[in-house]
N, CA, C and O of each residue as an XYZ file, in Angstrom:
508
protein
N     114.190     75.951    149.097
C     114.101     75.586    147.695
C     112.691     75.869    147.187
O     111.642     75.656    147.794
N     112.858     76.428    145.871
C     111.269     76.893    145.407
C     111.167     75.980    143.798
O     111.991     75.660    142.941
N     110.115     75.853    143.928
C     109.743     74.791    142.795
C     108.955     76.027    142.270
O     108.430     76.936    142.911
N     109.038     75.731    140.430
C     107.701     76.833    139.459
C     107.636     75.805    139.077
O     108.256     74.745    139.162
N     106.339     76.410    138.368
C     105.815     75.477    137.528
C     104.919     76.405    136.356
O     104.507     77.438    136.883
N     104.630     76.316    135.293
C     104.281     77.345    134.340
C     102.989     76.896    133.480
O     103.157     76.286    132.424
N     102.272     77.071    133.743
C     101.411     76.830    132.738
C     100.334     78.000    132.190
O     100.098     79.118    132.649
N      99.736     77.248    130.944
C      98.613     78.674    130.383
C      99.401     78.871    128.946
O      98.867     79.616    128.124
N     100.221     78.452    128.726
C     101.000     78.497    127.553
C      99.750     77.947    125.628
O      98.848     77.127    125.454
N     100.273     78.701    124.923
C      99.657     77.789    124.018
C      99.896     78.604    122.041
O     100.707     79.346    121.485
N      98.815     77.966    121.716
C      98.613     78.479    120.224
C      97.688     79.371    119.654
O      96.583     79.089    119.190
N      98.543     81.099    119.770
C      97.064     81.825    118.866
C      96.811     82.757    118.066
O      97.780     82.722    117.309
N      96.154     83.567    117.728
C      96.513     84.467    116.662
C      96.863     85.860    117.150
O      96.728     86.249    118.310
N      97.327     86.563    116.129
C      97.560     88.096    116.725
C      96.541     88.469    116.932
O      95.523     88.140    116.323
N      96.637     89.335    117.962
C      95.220     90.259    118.629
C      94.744     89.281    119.642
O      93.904     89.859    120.331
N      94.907     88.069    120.033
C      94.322     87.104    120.640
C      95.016     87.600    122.436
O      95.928     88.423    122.515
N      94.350     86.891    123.812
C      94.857     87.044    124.965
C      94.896     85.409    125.406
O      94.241     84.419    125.082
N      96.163     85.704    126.437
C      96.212     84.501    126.900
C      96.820     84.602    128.398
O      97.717     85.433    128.539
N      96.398     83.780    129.632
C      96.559     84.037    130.888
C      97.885     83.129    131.266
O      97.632     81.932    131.127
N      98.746     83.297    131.548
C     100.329     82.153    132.212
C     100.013     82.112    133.571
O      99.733     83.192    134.089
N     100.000     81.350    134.096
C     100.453     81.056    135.737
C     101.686     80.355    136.347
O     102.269     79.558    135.612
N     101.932     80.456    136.999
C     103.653     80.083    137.844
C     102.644     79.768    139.018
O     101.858     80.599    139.474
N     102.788     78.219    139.530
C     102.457     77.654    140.914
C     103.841     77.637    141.777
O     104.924     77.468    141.216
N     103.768     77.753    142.648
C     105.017     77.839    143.303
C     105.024     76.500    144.263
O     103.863     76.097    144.329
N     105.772     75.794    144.911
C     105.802     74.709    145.998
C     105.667     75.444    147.316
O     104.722     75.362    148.101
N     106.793     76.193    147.435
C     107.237     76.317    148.740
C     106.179     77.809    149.144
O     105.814     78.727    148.410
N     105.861     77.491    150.926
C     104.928     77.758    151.232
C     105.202     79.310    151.476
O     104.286     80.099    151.711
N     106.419     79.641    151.407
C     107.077     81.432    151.780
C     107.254     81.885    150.694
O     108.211     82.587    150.368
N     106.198     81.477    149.885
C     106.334     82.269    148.379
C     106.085     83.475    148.366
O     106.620     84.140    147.479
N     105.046     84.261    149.504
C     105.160     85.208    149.647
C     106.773     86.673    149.799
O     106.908     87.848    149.459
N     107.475     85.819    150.366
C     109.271     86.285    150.152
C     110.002     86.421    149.673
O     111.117     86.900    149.877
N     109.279     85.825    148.558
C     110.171     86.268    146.870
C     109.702     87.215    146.008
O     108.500     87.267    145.748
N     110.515     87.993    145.517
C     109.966     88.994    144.384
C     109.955     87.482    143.026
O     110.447     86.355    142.964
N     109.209     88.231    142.274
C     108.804     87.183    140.849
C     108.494     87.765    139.861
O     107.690     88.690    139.985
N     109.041     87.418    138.477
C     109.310     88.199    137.429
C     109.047     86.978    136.292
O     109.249     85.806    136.609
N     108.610     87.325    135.026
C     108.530     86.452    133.983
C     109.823     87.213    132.978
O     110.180     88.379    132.806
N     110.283     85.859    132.441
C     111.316     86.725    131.063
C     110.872     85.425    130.223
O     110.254     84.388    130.462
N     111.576     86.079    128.997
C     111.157     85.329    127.779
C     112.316     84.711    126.781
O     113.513     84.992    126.722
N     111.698     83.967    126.179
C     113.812     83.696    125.255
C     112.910     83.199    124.072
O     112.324     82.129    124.238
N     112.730     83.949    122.773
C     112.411     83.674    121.396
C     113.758     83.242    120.941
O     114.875     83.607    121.309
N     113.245     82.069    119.732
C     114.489     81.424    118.958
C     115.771     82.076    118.740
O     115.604     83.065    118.025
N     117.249     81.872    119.149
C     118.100     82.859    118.915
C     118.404     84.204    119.408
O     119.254     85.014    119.037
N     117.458     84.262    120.388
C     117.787     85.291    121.040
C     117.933     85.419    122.791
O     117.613     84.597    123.650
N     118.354     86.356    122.887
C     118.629     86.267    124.333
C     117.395     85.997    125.630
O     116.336     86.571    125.379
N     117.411     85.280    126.832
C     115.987     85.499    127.487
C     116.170     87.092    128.039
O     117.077     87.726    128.578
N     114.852     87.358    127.616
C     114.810     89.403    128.165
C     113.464     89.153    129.212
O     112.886     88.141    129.606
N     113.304     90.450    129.419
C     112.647     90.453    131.288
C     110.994     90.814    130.798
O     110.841     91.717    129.977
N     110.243     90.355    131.131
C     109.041     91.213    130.548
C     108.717     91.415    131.580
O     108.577     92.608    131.309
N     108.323     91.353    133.030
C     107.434     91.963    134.024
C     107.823     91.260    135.411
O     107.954     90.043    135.541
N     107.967     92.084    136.295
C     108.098     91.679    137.398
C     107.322     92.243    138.955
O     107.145     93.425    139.249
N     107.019     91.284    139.632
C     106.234     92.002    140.963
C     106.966     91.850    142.197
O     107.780     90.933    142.309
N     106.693     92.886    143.383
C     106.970     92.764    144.303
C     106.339     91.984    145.600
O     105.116     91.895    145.489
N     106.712     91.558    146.469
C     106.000     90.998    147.233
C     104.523     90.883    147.593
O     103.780     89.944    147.878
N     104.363     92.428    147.450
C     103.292     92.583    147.900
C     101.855     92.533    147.049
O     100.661     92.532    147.348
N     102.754     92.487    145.646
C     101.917     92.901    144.660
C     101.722     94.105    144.346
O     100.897     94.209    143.439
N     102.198     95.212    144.770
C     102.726     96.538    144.454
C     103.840     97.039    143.191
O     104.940     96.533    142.968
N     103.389     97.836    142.678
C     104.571     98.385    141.358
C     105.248     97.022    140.999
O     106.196     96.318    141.348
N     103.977     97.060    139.891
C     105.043     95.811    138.953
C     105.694     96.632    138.263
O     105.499     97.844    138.173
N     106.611     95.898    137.674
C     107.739     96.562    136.530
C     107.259     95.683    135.052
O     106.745     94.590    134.815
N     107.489     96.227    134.678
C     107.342     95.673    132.818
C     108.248     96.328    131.481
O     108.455     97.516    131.234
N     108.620     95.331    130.860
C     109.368     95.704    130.243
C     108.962     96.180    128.981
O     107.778     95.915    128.771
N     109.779     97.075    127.630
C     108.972     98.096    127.378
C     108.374     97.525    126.254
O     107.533     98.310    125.815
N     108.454     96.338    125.493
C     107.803     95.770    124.730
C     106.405     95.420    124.787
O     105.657     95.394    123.809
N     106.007     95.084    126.274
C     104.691     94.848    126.971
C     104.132     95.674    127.320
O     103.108     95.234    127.843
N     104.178     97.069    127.377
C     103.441     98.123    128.295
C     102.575     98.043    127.556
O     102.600     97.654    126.388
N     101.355     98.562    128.439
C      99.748     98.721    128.219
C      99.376     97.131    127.291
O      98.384     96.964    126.581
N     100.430     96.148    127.541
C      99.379     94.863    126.854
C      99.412     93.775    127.942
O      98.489     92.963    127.878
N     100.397     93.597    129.025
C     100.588     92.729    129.759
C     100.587     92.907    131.602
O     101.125     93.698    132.378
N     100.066     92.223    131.690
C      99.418     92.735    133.276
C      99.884     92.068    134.398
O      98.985     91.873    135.217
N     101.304     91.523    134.822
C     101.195     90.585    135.743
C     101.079     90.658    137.341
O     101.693     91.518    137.973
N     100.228     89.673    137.977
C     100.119     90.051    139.563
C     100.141     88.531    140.250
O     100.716     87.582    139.716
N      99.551     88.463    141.295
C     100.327     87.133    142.490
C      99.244     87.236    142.827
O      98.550     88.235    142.641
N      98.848     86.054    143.474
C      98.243     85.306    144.963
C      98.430     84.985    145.595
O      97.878     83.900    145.778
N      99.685     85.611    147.031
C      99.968     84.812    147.446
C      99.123     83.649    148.467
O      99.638     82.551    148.677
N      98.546     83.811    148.724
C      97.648     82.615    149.351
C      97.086     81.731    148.566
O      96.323     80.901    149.059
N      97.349     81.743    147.247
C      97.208     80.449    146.870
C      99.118     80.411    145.898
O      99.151     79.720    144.879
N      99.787     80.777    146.108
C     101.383     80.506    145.790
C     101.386     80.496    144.581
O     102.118     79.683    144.017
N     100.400     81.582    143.650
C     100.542     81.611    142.197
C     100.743     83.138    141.531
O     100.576     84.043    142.349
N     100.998     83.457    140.488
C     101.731     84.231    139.674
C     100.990     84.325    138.417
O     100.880     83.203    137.922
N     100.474     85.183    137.758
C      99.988     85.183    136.302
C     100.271     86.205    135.816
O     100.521     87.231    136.449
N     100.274     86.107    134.841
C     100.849     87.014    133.811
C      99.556     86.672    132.159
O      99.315     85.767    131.360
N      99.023     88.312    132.514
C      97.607     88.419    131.567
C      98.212     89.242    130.211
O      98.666     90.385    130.154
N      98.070     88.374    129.295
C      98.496     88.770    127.752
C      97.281     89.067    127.043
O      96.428     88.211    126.809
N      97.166     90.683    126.582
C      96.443     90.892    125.848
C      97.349     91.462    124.261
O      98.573     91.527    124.143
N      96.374     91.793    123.255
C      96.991     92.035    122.341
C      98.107     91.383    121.743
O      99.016     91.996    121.181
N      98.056     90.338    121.841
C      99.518     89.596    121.692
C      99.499     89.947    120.012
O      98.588     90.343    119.285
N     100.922     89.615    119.741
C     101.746     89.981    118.429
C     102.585     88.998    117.961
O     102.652     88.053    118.747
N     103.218     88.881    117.014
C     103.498     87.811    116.410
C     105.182     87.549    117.176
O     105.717     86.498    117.530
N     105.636     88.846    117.224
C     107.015     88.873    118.075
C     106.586     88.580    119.927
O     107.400     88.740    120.836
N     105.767     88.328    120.033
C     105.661     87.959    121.608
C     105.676     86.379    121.254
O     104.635     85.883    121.688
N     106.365     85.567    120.717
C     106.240     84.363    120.169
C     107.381     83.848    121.013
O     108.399     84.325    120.513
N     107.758     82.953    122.261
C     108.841     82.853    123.179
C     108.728     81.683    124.142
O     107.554     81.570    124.493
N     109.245     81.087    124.506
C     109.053     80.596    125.892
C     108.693     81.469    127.120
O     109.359     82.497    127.241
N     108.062     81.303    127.734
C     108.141     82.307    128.528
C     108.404     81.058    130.150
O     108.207     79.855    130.319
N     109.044     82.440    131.235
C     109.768     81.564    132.216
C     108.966     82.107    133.661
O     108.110     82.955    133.410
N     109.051     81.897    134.542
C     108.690     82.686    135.496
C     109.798     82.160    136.382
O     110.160     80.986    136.299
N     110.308     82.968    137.180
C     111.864     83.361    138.245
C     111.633     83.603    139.865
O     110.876     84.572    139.906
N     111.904     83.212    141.142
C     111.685     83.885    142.305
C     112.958     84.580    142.555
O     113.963     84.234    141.934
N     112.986     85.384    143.281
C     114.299     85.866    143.209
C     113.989     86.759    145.266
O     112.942     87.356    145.516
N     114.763     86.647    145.992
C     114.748     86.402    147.210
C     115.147     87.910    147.434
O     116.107     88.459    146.893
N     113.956     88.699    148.619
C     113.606     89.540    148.839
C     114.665     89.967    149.735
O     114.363     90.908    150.469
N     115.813     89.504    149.843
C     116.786     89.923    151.153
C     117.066     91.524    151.010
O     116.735     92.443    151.759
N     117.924     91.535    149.562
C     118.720     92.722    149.251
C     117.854     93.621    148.773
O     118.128     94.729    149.234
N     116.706     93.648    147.881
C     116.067     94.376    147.252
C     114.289     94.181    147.448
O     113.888     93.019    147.507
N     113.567     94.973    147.516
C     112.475     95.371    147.480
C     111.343     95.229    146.021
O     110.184     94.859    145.830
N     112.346     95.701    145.301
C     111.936     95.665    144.001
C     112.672     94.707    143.004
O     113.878     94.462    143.015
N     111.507     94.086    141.930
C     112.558     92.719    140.878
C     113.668     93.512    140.168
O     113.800     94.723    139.991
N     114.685     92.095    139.694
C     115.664     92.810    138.996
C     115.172     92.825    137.666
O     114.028     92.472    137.382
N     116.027     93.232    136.830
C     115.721     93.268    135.311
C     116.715     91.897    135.000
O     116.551     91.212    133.990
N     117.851     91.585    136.105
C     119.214     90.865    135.902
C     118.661     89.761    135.915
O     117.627     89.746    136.583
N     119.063     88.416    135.232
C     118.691     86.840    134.848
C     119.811     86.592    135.808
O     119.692     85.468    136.297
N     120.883     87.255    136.263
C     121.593     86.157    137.570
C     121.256     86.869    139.013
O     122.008     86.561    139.938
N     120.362     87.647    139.243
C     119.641     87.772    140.351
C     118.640     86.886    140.744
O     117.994     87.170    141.753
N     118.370     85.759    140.067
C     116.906     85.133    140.173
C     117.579     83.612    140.529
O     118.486     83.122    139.856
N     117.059     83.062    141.528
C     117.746     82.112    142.126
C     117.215     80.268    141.534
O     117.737     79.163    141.387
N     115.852     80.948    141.367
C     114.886     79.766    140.755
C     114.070     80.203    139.835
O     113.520     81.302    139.766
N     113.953     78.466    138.468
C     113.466     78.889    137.663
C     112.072     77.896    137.155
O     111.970     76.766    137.634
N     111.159     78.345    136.286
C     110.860     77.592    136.332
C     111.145     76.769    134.766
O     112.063     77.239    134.093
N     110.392     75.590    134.205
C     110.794     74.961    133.506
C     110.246     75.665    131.595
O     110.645     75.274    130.498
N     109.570     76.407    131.825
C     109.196     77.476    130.536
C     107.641     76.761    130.039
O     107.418     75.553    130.103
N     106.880     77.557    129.654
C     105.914     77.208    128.805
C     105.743     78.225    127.463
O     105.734     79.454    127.522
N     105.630     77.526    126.416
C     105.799     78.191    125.310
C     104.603     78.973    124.507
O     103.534     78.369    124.413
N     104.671     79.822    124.124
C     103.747     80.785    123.685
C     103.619     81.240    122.271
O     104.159     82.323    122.044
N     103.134     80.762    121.454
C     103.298     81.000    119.690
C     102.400     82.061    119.267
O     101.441     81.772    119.983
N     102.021     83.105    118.600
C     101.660     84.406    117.905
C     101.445     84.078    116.475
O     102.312     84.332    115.639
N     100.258     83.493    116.154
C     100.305     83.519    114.584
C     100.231     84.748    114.070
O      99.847     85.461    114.997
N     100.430     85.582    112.835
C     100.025     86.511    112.007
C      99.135     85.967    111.197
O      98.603     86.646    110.319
């Protein structure tokens, strides 16, 4: 069982950066691939970035390229996800996911591949 936990969340303007972290509990956090997705009001949660174990070839989704950077520690069982340029539509909860390295190497883009979640921290974009 893997516990998240999300924080770094907050209130700011466009053009502004802001850092998220995902603490993890369990100590084989290294064994999970981990991915952040997002769910703005009314809309569906979509995938913004995901890493591999190793911290090798993250994936990102295409709304974020060249603004969002996410990577791991695993020795200290954390996850961040570096927001630059933020925009008024990056305005979301954002989630962070482990999703268990058995079958695949690389994160999914899929929300029922991800086994654990964490509880969301929210992220607002003034204009």
């Amino acid at each position: 069982q893997v516990q998240l936990v999300e924080s770094g969340g907050g209130l700011v303007q466009a053009g502004d950066s802001l850092r998220l972290s995902c603490a993890a509990s369990q100590r084989t956090f290294s064994r999970y691939l981990l991915s952040w997705f997002r769910q703005a009001p009314g809309k569906e949660r979509e995938f913004v970035a995901g890493i591999s174990r190793s911290g090798s070839s993250p994936l990102y989704g295409d709304s974020v390229k060249g603004r969002f950077t996410i990577a791991r520690d695993n020795a200290e069982n954390t996850m961040y996800l570096q927001m630059n340029s933020l925009k008024p539509e990056d305005t979301a909860v954002y989630y962070c996911a482990a999703q268990s390295a058995y079958y695949s190497s690389l994160p999914s883009l899929r929300l029922d591949d991800y086994g654990y979640w964490g509880q969301g921290t929210q992220v607002t974009v003034s204009s």
